[in-house]
N, C-alpha and C positions, 0 to 999 in steps of 0.2 A: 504494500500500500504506500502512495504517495500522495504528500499534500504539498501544495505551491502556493504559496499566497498571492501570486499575482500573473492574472490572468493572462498575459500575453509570452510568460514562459511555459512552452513545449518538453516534455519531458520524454514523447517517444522517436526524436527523430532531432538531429540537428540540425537547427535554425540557419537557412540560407538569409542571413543581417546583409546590409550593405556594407560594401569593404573601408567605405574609408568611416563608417559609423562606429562599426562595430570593433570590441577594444581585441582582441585578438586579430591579426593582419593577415596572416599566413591560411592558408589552407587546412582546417583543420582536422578534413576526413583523411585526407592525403596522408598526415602524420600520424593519424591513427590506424590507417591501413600498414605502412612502415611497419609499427609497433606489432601489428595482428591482433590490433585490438579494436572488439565491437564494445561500444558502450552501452553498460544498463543504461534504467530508465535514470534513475536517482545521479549517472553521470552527465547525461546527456541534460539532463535539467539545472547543474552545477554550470556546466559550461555554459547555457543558454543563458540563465542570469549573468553570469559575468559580462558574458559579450555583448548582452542590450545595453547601450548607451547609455540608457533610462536612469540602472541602477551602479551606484558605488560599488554599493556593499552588500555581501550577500555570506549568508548564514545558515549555515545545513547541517541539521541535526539527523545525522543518516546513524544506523543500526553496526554492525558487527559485520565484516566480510561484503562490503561493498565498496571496496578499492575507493575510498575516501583522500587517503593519503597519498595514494597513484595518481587519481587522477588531478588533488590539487598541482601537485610538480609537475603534471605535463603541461597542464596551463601555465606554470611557472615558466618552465623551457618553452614555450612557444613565447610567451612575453620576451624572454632573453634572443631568442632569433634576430628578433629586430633590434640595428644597431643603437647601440647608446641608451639600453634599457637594463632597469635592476631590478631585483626581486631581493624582499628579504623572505625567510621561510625562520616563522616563529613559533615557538614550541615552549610547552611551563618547563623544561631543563637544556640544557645540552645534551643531554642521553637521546633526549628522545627527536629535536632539533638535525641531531648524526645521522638519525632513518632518512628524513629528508633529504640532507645534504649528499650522504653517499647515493641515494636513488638519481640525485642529478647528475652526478659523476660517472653513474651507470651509465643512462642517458646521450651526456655529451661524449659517452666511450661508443655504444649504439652506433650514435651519426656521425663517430670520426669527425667530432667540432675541435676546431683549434683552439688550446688553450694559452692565453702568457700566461696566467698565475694563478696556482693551488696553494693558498697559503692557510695551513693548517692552524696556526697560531692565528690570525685576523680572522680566521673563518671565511674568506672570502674565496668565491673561482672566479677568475675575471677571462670573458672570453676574448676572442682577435677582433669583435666586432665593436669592441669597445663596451659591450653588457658586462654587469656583474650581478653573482647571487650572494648571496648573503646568508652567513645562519644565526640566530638569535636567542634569546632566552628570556621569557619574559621575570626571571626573578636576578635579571641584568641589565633593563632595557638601554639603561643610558650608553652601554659599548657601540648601539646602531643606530643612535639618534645623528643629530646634523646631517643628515645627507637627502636627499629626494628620492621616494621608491617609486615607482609606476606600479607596483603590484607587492603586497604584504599579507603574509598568506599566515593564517593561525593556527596550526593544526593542534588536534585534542584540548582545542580550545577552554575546555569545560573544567578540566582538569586540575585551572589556578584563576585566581581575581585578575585578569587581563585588564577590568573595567580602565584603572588612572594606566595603565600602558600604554594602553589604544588612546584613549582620551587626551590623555595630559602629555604622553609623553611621541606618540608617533600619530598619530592624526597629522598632525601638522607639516610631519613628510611626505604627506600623499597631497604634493602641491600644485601637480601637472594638471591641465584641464581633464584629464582622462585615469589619472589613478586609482587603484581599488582595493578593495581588501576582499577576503575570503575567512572566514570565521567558519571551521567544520570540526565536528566533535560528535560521539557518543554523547546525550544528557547526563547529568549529573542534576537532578533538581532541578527548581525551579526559582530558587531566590538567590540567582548569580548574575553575573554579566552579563554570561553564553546565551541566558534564559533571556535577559532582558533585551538582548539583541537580536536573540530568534523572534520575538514577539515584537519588534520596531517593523517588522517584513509583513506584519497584518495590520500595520495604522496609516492612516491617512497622514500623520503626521509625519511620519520620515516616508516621503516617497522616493529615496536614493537608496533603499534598503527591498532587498526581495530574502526569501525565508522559501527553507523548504528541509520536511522532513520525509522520509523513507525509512520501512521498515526491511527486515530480513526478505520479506517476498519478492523488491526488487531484485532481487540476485538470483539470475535463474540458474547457477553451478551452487545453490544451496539446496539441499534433496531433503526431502521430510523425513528421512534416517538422521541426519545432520541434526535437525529441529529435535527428533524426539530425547538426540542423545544428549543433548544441550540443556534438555527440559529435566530430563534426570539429572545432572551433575549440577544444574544451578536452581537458588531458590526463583520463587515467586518474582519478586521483585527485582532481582539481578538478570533473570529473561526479562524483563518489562522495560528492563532499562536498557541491556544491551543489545538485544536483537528489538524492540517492537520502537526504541526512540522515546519512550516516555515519559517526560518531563515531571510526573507526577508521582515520581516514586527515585528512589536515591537506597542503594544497596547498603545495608546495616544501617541504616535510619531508626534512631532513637527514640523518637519522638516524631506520631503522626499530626500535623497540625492541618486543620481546616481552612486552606486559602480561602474559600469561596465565600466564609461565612464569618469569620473571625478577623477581616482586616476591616480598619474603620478609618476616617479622619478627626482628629482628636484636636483640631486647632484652634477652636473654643469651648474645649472642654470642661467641666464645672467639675472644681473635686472640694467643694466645701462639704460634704454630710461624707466623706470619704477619709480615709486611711491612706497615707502618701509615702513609701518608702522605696529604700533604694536596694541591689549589690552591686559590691565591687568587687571586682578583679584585678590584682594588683601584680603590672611584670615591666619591665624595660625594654629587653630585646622583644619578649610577649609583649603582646597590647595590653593595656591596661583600659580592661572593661566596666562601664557602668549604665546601669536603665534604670528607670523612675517608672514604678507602677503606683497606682491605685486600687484602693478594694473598696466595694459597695458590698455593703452589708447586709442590705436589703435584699439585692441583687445577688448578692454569692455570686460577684463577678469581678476577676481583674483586666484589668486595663492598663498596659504597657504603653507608656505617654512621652518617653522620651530617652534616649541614648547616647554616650561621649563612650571613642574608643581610638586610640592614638596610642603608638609607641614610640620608646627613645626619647620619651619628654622626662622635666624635672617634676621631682614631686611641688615643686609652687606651680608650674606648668597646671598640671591636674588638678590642683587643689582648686586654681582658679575656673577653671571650666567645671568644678563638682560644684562649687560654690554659686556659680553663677543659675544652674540647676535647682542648688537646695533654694535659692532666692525664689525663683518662677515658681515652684511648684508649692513651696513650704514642706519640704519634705520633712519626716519627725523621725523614722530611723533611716540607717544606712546600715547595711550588714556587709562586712567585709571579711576577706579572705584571712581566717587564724593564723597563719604563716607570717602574715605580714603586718608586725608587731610596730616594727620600725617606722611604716608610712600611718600608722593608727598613734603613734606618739606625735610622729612630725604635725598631722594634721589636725591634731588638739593642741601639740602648744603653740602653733605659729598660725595655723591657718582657723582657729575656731570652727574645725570643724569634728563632731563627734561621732565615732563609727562602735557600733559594736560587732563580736566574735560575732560569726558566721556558724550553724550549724555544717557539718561536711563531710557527713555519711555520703557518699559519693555515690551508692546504690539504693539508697535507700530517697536520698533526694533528686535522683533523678525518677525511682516510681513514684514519688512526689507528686511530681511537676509533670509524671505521664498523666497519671489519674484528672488533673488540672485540663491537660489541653483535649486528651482524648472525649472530654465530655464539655468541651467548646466553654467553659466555664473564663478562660484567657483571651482576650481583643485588644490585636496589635495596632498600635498607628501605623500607617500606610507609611509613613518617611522613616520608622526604625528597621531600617535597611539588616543592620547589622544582627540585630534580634532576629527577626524573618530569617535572615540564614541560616542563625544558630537553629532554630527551630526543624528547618530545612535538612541540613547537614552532619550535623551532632550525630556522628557515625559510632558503633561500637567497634572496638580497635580488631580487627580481621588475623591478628598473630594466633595462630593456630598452637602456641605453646602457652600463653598465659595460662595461668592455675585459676585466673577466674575472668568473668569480664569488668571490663574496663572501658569507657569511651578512649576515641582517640585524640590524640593530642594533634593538634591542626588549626587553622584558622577560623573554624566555625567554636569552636571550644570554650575560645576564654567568656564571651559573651553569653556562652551557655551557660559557665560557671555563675556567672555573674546573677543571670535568671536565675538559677537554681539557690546559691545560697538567699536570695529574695525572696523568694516565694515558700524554699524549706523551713527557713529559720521563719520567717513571719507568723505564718499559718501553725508552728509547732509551738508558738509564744505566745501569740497574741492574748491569749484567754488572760494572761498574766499581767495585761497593759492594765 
């Protein structure tokens, strides 16, 4: 099954565009015949978006075994063909950045392309044509910033917070009239980047943006032997996510939280007849996480109103952005991470502000906080970005030798923490206010 969200991309046949329109120049069945390669549907509709004028950027949430990876680098190498053209190919590491980059090298081995330079250390191949490719890391962006790309390609997008890479940090080198990016990944959730960029391909409001996802069906060399044996050795939601594309489920997920019905806008929210408290998460090189709930009493409802999460700051740094928090809201407690004695001293004697111990049963508050969301009793504000992930992502750690389980330690995490000693410790005390 595939879904496109804009109507004038073809998914069974590749698009005869005008030449000098369309952003690929060359010939493109010709290289594909070369290759002996017929394209699925799920390629053939990658490549179509690219090549419409119309759109920048384009976003494919394609499944498991449907040459995702291949065919962004051929579109890569056909951008390089023409003189004085670059590709960066980015990737959440270098490990995986290398597939990429050796796949080109195959490539311009293939067509006997002339090279002057393989520079292993720059990461760069620069051909005779005066094109270069590039390989990248988005937990390195600034090694490939300055320069101008005509085409930045993301591959396993989904995999890391790309959002300030793209945004803050290489947007700006897709400066040609005609530059583009390609964003393709397996999903991972739905309160990430990858998510929020696949779902820009179904609004009116970025019409430089086309979306398309594809499940395992487009690939017609996957046999329903294949399907069933996959359906044995993976759970529920790890098929759901790796072969069907679905954004609506995230493998060792924590915590199932209700998007549909539980996010709200809280920008003139009344919490006078309310209970106002906070957690923190307290790290340096970790972010140092914190959110502001309410509870109704009446209602037997919390309501998450507001979040600060930044790292490598000083503790005045924080203290001032908690403060400025505990002002707006009147927050009355703040429960913080028992470990961190030293920033519960600093912010009582210099910054007035008062934090208590944290309850930090780690298994026992996060079935807490399951009990909480699974019966939709929690409503998130629509801009606590960070929270929504957590909520999203808050995976159990997958090591196959722990003696017991454990969340994992990751980016979605510290703000989990943060939710959970708020809502463990509160609801375990409160009776005692």
């Amino acid at each position: 099954m595939i879904d496109i969200s804009r109507a004038d991309i073809e998914s069974e046949f590749l698009m005869d565009l005008d030449k000098e329109s369309r952003f690929i120049k060359l010939p493109i069945e010709g290289y594909m015949d070369l290759l002996g390669i017929e394209p699925n549907t799920s390629q053939c509709a990658i490549i179509n978006a690219i090549n419409n004028p119309k759109y920048r950027f384009v976003c494919a949430a394609v499944s498991r075994r449907q040459g995702k990876t291949y065919i962004s680098n051929i579109i890569g190498q056909l951008v390089c063909l023409v003189p004085n053209s670059h590709v960066l190919l980015m990737s959440p590491n270098y490990s995986l950045s290398q597939i990429s980059f050796d796949l080109q090298r195959n490539l311009i081995k293939h067509f006997d392309l002339e090279v002057i330079r393989d520079n292993a250390k720059d990461k760069v191949i620069e051909l005779s044509n005066n094109s270069t490719i590039r390989m990248g890391s988005i937990n390195q962006v600034d090694s490939v910033v300055g320069r101008s790309y005509d085409l930045i390609i993301f591959d396993e997008a989904a995999l890391t917070d790309g959002r300030d890479a793209f945004n803050v940090a290489l947007r700006p080198t897709l400066d040609k009239d005609n530059s583009k990016a390609i964003f393709i990944s397996t999903p991972r959730g739905r309160n990430n980047y990858f998510a929020e960029f696949y779902y820009r391909g179904y609004s009116e409001e970025f019409p430089e943006w086309a979306s398309i996802k594809a499940t395992w069906h487009e690939n017609p060399r996957v046999s329903e032997e294949d399907i069933k044996e996959a359906k044995k050795t993976m759970s529920e939601a790890e098929f759901a996510q790796e072969y069907m594309a679905d954004f609506n489920v995230y493998e060792g997920q924590i915590w199932t939280f209700n998007h549909e019905e539980c996010i709200a806008d809280f920008t003139d929210f009344e919490t006078r007849n309310m209970d106002v408290f906070a957690g923190l998460d307290v790290g340096y090189k970790d972010p140092t996480a914190f959110c502001v709930i309410a509870y109704d009493w009446d209602a037997k409802k919390y309501y998450v109103l507001d979040e600060y999460l930044d790292s490598e700051r000083t503790t005045e740094q924080h203290a001032m952005q908690i403060r400025k928090m505990i002002d707006k809201w009147n927050i009355d407690w703040i429960y913080i991470d028992s470990a961190a004695q030293q920033t519960r001293f600093d912010f009582a004697q210099n910054y007035d502000i008062t934090t208590i111990n944290a309850k930090k049963s780690v298994l026992d508050g996060i079935g807490h906080v399951a009990s909480i969301v699974d019966n939709d009793d929690i409503i998130v504000h629509q801009g606590c970005r960070e929270v929504l992930l957590s909520l999203d992502q808050y995976q159990w750690d997958p090591n196959p030798n722990l003696m017991k389980e454990r969340p994992k330690h990751d980016g979605a995490s510290h703000m989990a923490d943060a939710l959970r000693y708020a809502l463990y410790t509160f609801e375990t005390t409160a009776t005692s206010f």
